[in-house]
KOLDO-168235 format. One record per residue: residue in three letters; x, y, z of N, C-alpha, C in turn. Coordinates in Angstrom, 3 decimals, decimal comma, padded with zeros to 6 digits. Example, Ala and Ser with C-alpha at 12.3 -4.5 7.8 and 13.67 -1.06 7.14 Angstrom:
BEGIN
(node "ALA"; (013,190; -005,690; 007,800); (012,300; -004,500; 007,800); (013,200; -003,300; 007,800)) (node "SER"; (012,850; -002,250; 007,080); (013,670; -001,060; 007,140); (012,900; 000,030; 007,870)) 
END
This chain:
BEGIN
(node "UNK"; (000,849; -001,176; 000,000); (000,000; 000,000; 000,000); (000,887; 001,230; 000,000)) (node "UNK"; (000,896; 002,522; -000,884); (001,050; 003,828; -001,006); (000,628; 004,493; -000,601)) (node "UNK"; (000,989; 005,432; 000,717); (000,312; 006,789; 001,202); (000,838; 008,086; 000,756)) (node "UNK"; (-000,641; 008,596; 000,657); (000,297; 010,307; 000,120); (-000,101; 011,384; 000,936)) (node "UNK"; (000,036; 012,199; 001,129); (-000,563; 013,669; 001,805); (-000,219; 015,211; 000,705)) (node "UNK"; (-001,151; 015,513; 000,225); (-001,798; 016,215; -000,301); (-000,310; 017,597; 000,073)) (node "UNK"; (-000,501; 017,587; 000,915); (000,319; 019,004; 002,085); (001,478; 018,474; 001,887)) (node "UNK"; (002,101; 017,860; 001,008); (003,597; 017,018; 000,923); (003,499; 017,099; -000,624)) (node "UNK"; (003,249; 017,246; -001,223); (002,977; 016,701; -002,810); (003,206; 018,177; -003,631)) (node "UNK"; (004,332; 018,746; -004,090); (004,875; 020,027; -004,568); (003,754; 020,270; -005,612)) (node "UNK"; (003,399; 021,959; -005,374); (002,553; 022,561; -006,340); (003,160; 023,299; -007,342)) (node "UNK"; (002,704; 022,710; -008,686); (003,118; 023,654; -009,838); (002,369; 024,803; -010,109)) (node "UNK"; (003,006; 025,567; -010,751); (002,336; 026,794; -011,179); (001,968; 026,409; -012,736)) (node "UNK"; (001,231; 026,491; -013,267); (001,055; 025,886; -014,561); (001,106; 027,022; -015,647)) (node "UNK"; (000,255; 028,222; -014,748); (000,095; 029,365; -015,556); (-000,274; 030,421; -014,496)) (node "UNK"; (-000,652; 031,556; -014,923); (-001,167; 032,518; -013,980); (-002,525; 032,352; -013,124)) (node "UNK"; (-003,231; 031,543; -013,677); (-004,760; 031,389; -012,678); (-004,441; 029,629; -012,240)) (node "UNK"; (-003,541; 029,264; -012,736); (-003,416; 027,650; -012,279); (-002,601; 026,813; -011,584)) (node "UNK"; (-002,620; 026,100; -010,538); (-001,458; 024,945; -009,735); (-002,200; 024,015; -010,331)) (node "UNK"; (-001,219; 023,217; -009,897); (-001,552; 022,013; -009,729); (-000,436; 021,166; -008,944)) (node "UNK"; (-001,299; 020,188; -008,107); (-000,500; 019,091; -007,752); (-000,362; 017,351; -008,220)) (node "UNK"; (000,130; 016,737; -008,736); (000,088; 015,440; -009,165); (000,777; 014,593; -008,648)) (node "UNK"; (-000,089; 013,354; -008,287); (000,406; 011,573; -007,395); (000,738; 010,969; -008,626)) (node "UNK"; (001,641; 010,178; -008,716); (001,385; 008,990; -010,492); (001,914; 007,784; -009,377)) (node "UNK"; (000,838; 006,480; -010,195); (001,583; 005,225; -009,473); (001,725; 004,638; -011,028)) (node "UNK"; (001,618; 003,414; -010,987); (002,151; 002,913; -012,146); (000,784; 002,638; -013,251)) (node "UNK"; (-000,179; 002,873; -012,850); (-001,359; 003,205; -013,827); (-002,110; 003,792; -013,925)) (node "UNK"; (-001,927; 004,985; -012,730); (-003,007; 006,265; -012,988); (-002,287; 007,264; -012,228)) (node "UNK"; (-002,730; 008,640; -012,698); (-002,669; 009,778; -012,271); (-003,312; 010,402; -011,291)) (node "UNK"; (-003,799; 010,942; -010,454); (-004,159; 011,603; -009,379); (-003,692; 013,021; -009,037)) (node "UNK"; (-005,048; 013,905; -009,660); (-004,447; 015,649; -009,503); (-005,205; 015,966; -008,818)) (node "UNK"; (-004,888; 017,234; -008,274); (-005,904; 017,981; -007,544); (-005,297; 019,432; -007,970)) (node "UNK"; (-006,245; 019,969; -008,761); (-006,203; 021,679; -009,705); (-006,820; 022,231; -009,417)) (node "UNK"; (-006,159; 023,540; -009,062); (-006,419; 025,095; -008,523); (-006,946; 025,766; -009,370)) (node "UNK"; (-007,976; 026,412; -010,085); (-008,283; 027,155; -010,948); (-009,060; 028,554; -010,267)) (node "UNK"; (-008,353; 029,576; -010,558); (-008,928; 030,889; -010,760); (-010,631; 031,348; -011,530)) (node "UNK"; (-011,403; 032,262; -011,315); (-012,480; 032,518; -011,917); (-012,153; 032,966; -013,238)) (node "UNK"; (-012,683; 032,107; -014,527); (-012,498; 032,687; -015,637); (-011,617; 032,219; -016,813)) (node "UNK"; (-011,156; 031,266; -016,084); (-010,340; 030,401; -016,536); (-010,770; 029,046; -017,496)) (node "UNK"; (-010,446; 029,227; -018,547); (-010,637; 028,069; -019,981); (-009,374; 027,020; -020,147)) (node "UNK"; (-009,831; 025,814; -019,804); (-009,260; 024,783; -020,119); (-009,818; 024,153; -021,332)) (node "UNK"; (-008,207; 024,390; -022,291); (-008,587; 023,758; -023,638); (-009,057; 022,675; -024,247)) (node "UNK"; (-009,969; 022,303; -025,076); (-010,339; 020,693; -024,998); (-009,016; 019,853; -025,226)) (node "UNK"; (-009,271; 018,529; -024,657); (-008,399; 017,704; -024,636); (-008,821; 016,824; -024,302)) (node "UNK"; (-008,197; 015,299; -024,143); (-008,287; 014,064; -024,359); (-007,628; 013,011; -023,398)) (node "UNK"; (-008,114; 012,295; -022,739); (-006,994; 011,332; -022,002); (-006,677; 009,957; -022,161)) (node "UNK"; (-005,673; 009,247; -021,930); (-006,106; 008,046; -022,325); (-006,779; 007,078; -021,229)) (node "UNK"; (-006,412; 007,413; -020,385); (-007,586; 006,458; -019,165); (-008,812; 007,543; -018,946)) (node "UNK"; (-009,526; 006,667; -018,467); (-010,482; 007,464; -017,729); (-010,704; 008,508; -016,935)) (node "UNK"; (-011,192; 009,365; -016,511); (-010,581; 010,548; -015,717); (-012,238; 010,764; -014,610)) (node "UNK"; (-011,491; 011,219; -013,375); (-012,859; 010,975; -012,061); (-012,474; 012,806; -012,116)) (node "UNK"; (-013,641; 013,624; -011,643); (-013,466; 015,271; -011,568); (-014,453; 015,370; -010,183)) (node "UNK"; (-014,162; 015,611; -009,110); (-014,635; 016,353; -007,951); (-014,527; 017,823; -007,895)) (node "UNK"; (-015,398; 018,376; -007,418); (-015,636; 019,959; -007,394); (-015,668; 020,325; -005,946)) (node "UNK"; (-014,437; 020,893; -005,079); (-014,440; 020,971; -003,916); (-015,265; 022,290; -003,490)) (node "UNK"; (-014,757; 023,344; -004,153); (-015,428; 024,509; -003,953); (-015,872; 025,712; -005,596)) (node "UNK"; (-016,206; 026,193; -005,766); (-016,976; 026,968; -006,314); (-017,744; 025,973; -007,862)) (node "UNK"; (-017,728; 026,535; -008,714); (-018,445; 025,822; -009,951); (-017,668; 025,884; -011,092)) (node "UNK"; (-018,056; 024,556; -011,971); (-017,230; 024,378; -012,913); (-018,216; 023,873; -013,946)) (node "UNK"; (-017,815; 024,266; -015,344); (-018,838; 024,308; -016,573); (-018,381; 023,382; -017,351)) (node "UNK"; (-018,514; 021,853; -017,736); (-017,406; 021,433; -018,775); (-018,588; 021,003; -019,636)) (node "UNK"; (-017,661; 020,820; -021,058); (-018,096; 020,507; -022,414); (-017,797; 018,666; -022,741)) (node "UNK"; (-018,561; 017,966; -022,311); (-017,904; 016,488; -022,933); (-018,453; 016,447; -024,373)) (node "UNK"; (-018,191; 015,726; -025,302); (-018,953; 015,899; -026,785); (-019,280; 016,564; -026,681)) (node "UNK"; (-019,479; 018,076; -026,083); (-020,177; 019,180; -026,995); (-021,835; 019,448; -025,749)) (node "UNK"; (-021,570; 018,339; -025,242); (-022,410; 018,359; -024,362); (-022,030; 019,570; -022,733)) (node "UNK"; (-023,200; 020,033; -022,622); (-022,668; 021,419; -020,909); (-023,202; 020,818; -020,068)) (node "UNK"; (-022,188; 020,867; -018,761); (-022,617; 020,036; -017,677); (-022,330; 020,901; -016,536)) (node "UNK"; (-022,961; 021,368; -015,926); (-022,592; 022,193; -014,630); (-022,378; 021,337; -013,464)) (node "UNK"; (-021,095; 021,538; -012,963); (-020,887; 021,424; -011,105); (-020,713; 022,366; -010,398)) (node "UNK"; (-020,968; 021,688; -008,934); (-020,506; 022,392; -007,812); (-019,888; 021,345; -006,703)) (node "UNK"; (-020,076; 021,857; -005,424); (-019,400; 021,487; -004,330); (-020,115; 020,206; -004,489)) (node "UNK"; (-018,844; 019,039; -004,218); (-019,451; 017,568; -003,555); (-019,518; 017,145; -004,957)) (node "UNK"; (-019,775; 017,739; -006,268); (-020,500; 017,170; -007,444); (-019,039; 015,973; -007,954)) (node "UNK"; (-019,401; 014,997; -008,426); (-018,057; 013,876; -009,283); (-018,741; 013,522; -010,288)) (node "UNK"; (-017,885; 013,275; -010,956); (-018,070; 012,773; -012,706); (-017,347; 011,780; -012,778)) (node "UNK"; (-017,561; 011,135; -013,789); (-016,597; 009,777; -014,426); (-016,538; 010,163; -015,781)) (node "UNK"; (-015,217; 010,578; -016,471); (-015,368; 010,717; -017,833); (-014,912; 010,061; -018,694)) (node "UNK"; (-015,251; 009,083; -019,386); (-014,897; 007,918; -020,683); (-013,421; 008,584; -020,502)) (node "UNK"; (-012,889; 007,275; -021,081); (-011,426; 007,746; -021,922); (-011,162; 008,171; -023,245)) 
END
């Protein structure tokens, strides 16, 4: 078993409204991203599956073209 702590795990600056922090084990990724109000994340693609929790404020995403609003507590599962 692998333990991590969040408060141990170095934050990048990605850009001006963005951190991020990232876990990798040997078959998945694990982030947890800081985003600023106003902020557009470009479409893109992953190859595994990807889980999205919304800790605090709201987030608007586009899957196919499709709009999906979150908020606090809200999770998704998004195809690969």
């Amino acid at each position: 078993m692998d333990r991590y702590n969040w408060n141990k795990v170095p934050v990048e600056q990605m850009n001006p409204k963005t951190t991020r922090q990232m876990i990798h084990t040997d078959t998945m990724t694990i982030s947890q991203i800081c985003v600023q109000q106003g902020f557009v994340v470009p479409e893109h693609h992953h190859h595994n599956e990807q889980v999205t929790m919304v800790k605090t404020g709201r987030v608007r995403f586009f899957i196919s073209g499709q709009p999906s609003e979150m908020g606090p507590g809200d999770v998704i599962r998004v195809p690969s």
